[in-house]
N, C-alpha and C positions, 0 to 999 in steps of 0.2 A: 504494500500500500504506500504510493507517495505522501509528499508531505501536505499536496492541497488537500487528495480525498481522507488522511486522516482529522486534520483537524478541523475541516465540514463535519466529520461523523462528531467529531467532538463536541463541538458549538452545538451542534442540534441535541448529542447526549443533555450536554449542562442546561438546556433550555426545558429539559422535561422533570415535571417532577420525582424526590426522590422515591416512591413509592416503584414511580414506572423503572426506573433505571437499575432500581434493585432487583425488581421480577426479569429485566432481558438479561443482567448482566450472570443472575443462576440459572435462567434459561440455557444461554450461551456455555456456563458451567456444565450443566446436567448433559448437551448435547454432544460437548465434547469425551467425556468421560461414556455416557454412551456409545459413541463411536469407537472409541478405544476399545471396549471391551465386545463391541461386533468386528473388530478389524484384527484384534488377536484370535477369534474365534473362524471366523471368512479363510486367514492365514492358513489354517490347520487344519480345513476338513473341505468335503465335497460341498460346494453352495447348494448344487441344480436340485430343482425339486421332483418329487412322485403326485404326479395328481390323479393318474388316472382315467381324464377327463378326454374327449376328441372334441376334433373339430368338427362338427353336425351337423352347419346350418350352409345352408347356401342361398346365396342373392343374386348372384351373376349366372343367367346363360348366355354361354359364349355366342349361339347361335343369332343370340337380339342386337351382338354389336355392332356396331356401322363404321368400317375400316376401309370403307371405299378412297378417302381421302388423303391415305398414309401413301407419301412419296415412296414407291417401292425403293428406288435409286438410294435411300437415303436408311430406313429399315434394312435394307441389305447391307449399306456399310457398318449400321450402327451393332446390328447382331454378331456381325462377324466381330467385329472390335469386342463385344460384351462375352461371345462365344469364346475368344481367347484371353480374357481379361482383362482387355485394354480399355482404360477409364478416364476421360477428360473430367477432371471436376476442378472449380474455382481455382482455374488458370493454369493447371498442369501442362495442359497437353495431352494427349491420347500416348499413355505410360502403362504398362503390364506389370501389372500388381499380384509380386512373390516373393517369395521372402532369398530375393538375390538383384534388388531394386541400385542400379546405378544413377542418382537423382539429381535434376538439373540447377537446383539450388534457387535460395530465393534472396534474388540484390545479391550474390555471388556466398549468397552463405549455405553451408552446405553442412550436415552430418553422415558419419557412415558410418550406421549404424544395424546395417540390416544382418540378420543374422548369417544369412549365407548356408543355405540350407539346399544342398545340391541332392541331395538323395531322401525319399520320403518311402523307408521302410515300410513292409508288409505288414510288420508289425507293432508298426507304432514308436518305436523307438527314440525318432526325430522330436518329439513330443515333446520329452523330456527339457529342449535346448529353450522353450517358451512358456512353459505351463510349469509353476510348482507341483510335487508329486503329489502331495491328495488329488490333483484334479487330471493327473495322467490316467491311470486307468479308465476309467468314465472317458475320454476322450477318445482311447485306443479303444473304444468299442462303438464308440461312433465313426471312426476312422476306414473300421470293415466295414462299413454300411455304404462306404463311398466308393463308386465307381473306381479299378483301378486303371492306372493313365493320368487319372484327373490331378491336376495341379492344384495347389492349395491357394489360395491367397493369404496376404497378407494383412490381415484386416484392423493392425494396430499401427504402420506405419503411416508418416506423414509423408507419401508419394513425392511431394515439391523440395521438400528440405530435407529427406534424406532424416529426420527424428522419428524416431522410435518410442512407442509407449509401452511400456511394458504388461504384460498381463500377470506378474509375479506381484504387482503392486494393488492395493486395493483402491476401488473405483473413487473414493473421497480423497485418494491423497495425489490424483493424476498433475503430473507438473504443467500447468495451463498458464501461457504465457510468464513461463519467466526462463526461457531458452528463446534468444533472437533469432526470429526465421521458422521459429518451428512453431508448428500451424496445427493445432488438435481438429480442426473443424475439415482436417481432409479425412483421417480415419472415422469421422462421423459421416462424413457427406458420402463413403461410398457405404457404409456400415446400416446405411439407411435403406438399404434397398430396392430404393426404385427406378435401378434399370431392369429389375425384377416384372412389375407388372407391363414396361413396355416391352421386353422381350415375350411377354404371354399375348400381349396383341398381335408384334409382328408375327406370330404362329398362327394368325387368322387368314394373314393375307401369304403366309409360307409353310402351306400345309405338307409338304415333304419332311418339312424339317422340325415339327410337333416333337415329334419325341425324342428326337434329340434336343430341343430346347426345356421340355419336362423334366429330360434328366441332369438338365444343367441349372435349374430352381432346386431340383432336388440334392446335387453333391451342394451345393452352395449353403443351402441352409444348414447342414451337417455340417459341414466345411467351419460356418461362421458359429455352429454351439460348440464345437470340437475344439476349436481356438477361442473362445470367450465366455469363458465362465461367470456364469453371473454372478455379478458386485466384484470383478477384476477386471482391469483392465480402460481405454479410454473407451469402451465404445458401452459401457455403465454408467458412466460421470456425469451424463449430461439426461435425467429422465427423455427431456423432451423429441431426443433422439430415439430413443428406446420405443417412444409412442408412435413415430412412423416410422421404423423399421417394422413394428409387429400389424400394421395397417397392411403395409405393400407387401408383405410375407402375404398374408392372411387374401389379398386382393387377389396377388399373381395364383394364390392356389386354388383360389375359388374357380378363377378362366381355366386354370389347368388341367384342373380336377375332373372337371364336363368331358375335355376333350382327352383322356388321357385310356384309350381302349386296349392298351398294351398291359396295362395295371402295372406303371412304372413306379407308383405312390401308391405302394404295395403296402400290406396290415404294418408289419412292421414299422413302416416309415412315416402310417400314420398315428401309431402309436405315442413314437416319441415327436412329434408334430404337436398333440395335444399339449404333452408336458411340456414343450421350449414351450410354446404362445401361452400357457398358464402362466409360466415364469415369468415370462414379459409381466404379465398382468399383474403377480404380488409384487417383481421390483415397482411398479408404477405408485400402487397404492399406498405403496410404506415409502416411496420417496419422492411426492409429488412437491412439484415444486412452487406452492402455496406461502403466500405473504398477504395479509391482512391490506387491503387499499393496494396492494403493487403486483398484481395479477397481470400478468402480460403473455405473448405469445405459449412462450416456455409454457405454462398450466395448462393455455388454453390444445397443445399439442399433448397432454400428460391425458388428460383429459379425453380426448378423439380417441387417443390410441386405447385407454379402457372402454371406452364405448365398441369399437371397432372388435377387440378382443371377449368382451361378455356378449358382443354378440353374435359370435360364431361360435365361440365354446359351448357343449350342453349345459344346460344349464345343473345347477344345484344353489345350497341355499348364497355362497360367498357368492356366485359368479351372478345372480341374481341381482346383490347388492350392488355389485360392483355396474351392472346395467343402469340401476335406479339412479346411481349417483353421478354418474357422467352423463345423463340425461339433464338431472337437475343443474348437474355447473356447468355443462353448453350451455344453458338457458340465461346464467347466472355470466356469464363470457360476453354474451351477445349483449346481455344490459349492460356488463361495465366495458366490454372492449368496443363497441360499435354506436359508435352518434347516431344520431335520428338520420341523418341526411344521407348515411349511408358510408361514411369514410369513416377510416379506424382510428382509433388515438394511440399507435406508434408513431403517428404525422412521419409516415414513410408511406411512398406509394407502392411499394415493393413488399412490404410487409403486411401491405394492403389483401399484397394477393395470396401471401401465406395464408393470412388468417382468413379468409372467406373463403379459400379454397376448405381450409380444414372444417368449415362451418356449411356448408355446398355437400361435401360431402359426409359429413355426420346427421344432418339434418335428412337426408335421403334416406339413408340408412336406417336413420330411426321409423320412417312412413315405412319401412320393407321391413323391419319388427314387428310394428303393427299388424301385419298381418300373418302374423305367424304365432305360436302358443306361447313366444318370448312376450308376448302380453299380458299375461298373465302374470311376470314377473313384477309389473310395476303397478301389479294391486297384492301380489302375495310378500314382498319384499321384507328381510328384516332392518329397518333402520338401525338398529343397533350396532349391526358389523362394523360401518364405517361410520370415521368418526365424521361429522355434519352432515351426516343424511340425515334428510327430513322425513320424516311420517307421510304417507299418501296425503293427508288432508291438510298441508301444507305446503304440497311444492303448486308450481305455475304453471306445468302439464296439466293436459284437463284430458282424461278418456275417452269422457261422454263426447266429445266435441273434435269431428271430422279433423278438423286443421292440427288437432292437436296442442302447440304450440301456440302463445299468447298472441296477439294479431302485430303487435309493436315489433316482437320477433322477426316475422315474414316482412313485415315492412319494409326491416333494414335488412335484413337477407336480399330483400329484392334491392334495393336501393346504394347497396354495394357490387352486386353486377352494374346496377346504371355510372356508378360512379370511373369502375374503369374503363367503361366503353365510352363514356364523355370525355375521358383525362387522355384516350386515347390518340394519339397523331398522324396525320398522312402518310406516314413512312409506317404504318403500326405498332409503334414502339409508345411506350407510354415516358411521363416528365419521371428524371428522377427526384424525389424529394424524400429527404431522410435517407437511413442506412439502406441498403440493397446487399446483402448476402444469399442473392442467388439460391434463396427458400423456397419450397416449393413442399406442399404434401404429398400426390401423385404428380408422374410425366407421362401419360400417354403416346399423345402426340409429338413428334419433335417439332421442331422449330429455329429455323438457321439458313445458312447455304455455305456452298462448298466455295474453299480456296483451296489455293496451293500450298505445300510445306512453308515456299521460301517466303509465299505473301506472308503467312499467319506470324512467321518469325519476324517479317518489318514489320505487322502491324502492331503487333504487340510485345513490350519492352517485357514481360514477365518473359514469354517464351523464346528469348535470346540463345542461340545457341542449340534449338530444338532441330531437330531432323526428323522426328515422327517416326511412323513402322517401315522398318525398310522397303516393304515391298508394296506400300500404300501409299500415294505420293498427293493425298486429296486430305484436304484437312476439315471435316466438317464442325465450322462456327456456329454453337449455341446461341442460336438470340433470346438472352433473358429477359429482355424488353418488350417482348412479343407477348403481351396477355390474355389473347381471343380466347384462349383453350378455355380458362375461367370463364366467359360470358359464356359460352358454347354449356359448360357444367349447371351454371345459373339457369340457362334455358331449359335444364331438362326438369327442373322442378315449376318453374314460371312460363308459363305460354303469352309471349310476349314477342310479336312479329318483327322488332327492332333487333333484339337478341339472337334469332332467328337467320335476319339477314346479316347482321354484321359477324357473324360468329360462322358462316356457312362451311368454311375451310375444313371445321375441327369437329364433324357431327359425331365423332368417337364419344368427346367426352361427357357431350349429352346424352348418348345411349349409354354410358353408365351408370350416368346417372338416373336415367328411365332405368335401369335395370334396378339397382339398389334400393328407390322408390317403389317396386313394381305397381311405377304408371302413375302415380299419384301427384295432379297437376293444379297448378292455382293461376285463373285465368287475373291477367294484374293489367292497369291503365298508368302511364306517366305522367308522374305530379313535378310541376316546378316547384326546386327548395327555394323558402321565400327569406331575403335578408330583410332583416328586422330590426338591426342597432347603427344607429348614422352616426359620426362624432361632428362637431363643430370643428369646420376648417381653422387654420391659423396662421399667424405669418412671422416666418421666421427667417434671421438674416441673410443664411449663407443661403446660395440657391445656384444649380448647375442644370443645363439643357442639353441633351443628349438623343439627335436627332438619325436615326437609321432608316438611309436610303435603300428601298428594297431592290431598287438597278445594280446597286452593289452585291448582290448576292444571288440576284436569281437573273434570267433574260424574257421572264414572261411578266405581263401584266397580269395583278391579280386586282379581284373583285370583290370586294368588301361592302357591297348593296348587300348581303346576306348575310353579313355577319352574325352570328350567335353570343350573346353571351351568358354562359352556364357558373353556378356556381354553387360550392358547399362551403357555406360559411362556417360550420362547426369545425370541420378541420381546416378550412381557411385556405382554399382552394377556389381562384378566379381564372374564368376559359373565358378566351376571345377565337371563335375558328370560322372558318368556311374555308371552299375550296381553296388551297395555295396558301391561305395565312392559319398559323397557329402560335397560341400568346397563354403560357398559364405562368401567374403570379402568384404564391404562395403566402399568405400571412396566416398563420397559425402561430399556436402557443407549442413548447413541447410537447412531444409526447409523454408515453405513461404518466398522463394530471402532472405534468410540472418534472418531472426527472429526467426526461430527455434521451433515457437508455438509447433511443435512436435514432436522434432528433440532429438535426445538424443550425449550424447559426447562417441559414439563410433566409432569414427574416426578409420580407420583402425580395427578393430574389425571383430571377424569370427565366424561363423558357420561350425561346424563339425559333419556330420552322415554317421557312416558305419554300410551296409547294415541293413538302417532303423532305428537305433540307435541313438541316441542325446548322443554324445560326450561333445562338448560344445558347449552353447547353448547363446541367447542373454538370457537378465533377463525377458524382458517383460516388463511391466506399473507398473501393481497391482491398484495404485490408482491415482486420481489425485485432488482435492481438501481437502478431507475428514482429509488428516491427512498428511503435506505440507512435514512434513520428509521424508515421506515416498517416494511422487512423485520424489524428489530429490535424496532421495538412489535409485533409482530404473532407472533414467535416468543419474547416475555419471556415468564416466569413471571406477570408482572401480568394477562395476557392470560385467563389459564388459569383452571381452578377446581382451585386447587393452595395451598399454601400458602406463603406472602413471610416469611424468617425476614431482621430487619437491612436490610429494604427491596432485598435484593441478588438478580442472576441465581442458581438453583442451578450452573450450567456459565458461567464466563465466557466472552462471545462475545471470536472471533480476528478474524474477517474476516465475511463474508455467507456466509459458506458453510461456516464451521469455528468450533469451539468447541470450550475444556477438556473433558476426557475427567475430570470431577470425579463424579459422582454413580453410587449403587451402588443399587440396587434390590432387594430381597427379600420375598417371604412368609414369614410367622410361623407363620398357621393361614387354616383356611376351609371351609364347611360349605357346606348346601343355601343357605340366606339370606345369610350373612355374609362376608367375608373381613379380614384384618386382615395392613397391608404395612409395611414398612418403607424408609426411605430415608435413605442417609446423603450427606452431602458437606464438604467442607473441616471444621470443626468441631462441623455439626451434626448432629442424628439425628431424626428426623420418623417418627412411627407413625402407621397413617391406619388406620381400622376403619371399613368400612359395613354394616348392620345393615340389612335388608328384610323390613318387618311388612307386615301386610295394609294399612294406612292410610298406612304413612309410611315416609322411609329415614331412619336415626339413622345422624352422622357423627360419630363421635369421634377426634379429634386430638390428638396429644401431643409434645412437642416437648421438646429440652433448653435450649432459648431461648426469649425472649417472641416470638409471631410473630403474625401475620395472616392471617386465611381469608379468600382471594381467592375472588369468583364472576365469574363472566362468564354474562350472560344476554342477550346479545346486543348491549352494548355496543359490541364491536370483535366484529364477523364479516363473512368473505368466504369465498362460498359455491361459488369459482371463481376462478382466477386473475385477476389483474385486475379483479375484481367486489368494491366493498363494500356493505355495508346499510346503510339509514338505522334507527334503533333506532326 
């Protein structure tokens, strides 16, 4: 902990009474001493459990999905890359992931650390060199289960830098950010499993090759309980991982399982099938990651993943509970994670689509319960099991009532598909605003296009030095920017003809979502969000005009007779579009209510594209643990096209993930063309006016200090976690 975020915690400790400060600080006592005494015990013995339980239930036929739209050209590269282990995530590169990883280093830092495991004995024996011996045997009998030939992965190292997590180590004491370069959110990000459920797709449109991709779900999942003992290792540390890995497991075997006539996912391998996906389910609930007022993504994924999981297990009386109550805090999610107007309070639009993805598809899930004798569960329930489950006559579910779920619920269910199909751009890439790590809960569909090796290496300063697979010389680009699939998902529950057509590309992920509903549809009309709080303009000394000529940037004339202007003021989000122009303005507060975990100081700050074009652009993420400079340049106000009063952050940063709760955001006025905002912080006061003529946009600033009109025109951008540009 540095010295700003300790003596923040400090300052806020001393301001609370002594009553409160003596209960966190035995709390804190108790939990540590807890821990101890579970992490000498985890040390010494087999964790994995016996539940006895299967997986029973199914929502997916394969038969309903709609894969007419999957670029074969591009499923064919992507299978084969996944077919031999080769895994582009947050800025690798397409690298084969085993435990004899030669790694390209991150900013030229590098570890070697892999264990070098050139021989994977009959018997098990290799085991020994990564896994403590309580947890060897147990492993060596999962080890027979796996096809032989099959290569192992490595599913604790960090692919980019070459760091290694150990799994001799127990899951709370994993070294997370304090090794420069080494990056824990790669062994999370493949550990997650979902090139899983897209490889069970591409087996729809590549039925040759069905059962050989069956039995590559199948060594995989072996593979990953065989090397990861539960509560060891990195890919335990983080619940909210744990929650969509046991999703996209649970997803890909559902499509698999239909089509699988060979009985490749033979008794045996459903046997211990039941017991991992239980396990998922008791790590979740004993370590969910719940904070009183500071609930964010993380719960809200801890959360999906026990729904997801009690609702494929058979049921009994735990697995029951554990349905009840991830019903009840999705409900509890959606009230505290989601505005009215449909935008999320991580005021990140990228986070955006995390969380409504995980809410898109839980929320379906739950209408394909419904109709099955998992119904029953959530009138026979014991609330006592878990701790804050409520009694049936207390939660916000209602049985009697078709829709299920409170009507405010769907509202903003609906209302956050509207939100990214409006923030959406003619290039289809959405503004970025706040963090973007490249989250995502499923991937069905892909989304990207293909370059060259040597392009991807100019175009991006991480992959310096990359050469790719020798004998593939095509490099296909992730576009994370690309968010239809989510509107495409929204449609399958909302019958909404805008949804409809703008989503048409990606009918996959609306037929899962039909699938997992089975059918359950809510016909919805579009409401303008209305602003409601005006401030009194003002007049302040300094004042600069900054007029952008659209001849400078594009050679066509655009038409601004149609302009739109959309907006959600809770998250603070202003659109100016029609054909050829696009203008979104940001004035929002932090996110999570004031803590900023991933919030960036672009107050007032803009996005500009003519016809299709990135004029100026936000910067993006890049990184966030790995290299702490970096996260900080990348989320400063220098970054931004914002304004620098005193050379200073608007919000001074605490930690990487928290910042002063300093800066207040408002509208003054605003028309068809115009708007004009205000922002205040510590001693200053900042008016920003943009003005949209047929030829150009006039920016007028005003300020009660001398200040600086920052741009960013692609100086610092990353367009993907882990991914930077070269300018």
């Amino acid at each position: 902990m540095d010295y700003v975020s300790f003596s923040y915690k400090l300052r806020n400790l001393l301001k609370m009474p002594p009553s409160k400060v003596i209960k966190k600080v035995n709390n804190r006592i108790n939990r540590k001493i807890i821990d101890k005494i579970n992490e000498k015990n985890d040390l010494k013995r087999d964790t994995h459990f016996e539940s006895n339980l299967r997986v029973s239930y199914s929502f997916i036929d394969y038969r309903l999905l709609d894969a007419s739209k999957i670029d074969l050209k591009v499923a064919e590269y992507l299978l084969d890359m996944y077919l031999n282990h080769y895994f582009d995530l947050l800025g690798s590169g397409y690298v084969r992931v085993d435990y004899n990883i030669e790694p390209l280093g991150v900013e030229r830092i590098r570890y070697n650390m892999s264990p070098k495991i050139n021989e994977f004995d009959y018997e098990g024996k290799w085991l020994s060199k990564i896994l403590l011996m309580s947890h060897v045997n147990y492993s060596k009998n999962i080890w027979k289960m796996i096809s032989r030939g099959y290569t192992p992965i490595d599913w604790n190292i960090d692919f980019k830098s070459g760091f290694r997590y150990s799994q001799k180590v127990w899951y709370k004491r994993q070294p997370i950010g304090k090794f420069k370069g080494a990056d824990i959110k790669i062994p999370w990000e493949i550990s997650r499993m979902q090139h899983l459920p897209q490889i069970a797709a591409f087996s729809l449109v590549f039925t040759e090759k069905r059962d050989r991709i069956i039995n590559e779900f199948k060594n995989e999942v072996l593979d990953f309980s065989m090397a990861n003992p539960i509560r060891m290792g990195a890919n335990w540390a983080c619940t909210m991982d744990v929650g969509i890995r046991a999703s996209n497991i649970l997803i890909a075997h559902d499509i698999l399982k239909g089509m699988d006539e060979n009985n490749i996912l033979d008794d045996e391998f459903e046997e211990f099938f039941g017991n991992f996906i239980y396990e998922h389910g008791e790590f979740i609930i004993h370590n969910l990651e719940w904070g009183d007022g500071k609930n964010n993504n993380h719960y809200m994924s801890d959360i999906c993943g026990l729904l997801f999981i009690s609702s494929y297990l058979e049921r009994n009386e735990t697995v029951d509970s554990w349905l009840a109550f991830s019903i009840q805090e999705l409900i509890n999610c959606m009230e505290g994670q989601f505005y009215d107007d449909g935008g999320n309070f991580e005021s990140s639009t990228s986070y955006h689509r995390l969380s409504s993805e995980l809410m898109i598809y839980s929320t379906a899930l739950i209408y394909g319960i419904l109709k099955t004798d998992k119904r029953k569960a959530l009138k026979e329930y014991n609330y006592n099991l878990v701790k804050r489950l409520l009694p049936l006559d207390k939660q916000k579910f209602n049985l009697n009532n078709e829709r299920f779920f409170p009507d405010w619920y769907l509202d903003r269910l609906f209302r956050a598909g509207l939100f990214t199909m409006d923030i959406t751009k003619e290039n289809g890439r959405i503004p970025q605003i706040g963090d973007n790590d490249s989250g995502r809960f499923f991937k069905f569909s892909p989304a990207g296009e293909f370059i060259t090796i040597d392009y991807a290496a100019e175009k991006y300063k991480n992959l310096e030095g990359y050469k790719g697979r020798k004998e593939i010389q095509e490099y296909f680009d992730e576009d994370v920017l690309n968010h239809s699939s989510l509107i495409s998902a929204v449609n399958g529950i909302f019958d909404f003809n805008e949804f409809e057509n703008f989503a048409a590309n990606y009918p996959l992920e609306k037929s899962v979502i039909e699938n997992l509903a089975k059918g359950f549809k809510i016909k919805k009309e579009y409401k303008e969000n209305k602003i409601n709080t005006l401030e009194e303009d003002l007049k302040l000394k300094y004042n600069k005009k900054t007029v952008i000529e659209f001849k400078d940037y594009v050679d066509k004339e655009i038409n601004t007779d149609n302009l739109e202007f959309i907006s959600y003021p809770f998250f603070g989000l202003y659109i100016f579009k029609c054909k050829g122009f696009y203008l979104s303005i940001f004035a929002g507060g932090n996110g999570q209510n004031g803590t900023g975990g991933h919030s960036h100081n672009d107050k007032l700050s803009f996005e500009l594209n003519l016809c299709g074009k990135d004029v100026f652009v936000d910067p993006g993420t890049y990184l966030y643990t790995p290299i702490s400079e970096r996260r900080n340049e990348f989320r400063s106000v220098k970054a931004h096209n914002a304004l620098i009063v005193d050379g200073k952050e608007q919000n001074e940063f605490i930690s990487l993930f928290s910042m002063k709760d300093e800066t207040r955001c408002s509208i003054i006025e605003y028309g068809k063309n115009f708007i004009k905002l205000k922002l205040s912080y510590r001693d200053v006061v900042i008016i920003r006016g943009f003005k949209i003529l047929p030829d150009k946009l006039i920016i007028n600033d005003f300020c009660n200090k001398e200040f600086e009109v920052n741009f960013n025109r692609g100086e610092r951008y990353s367009n993907g976690y882990g991914k930077v540009s070269r300018k």
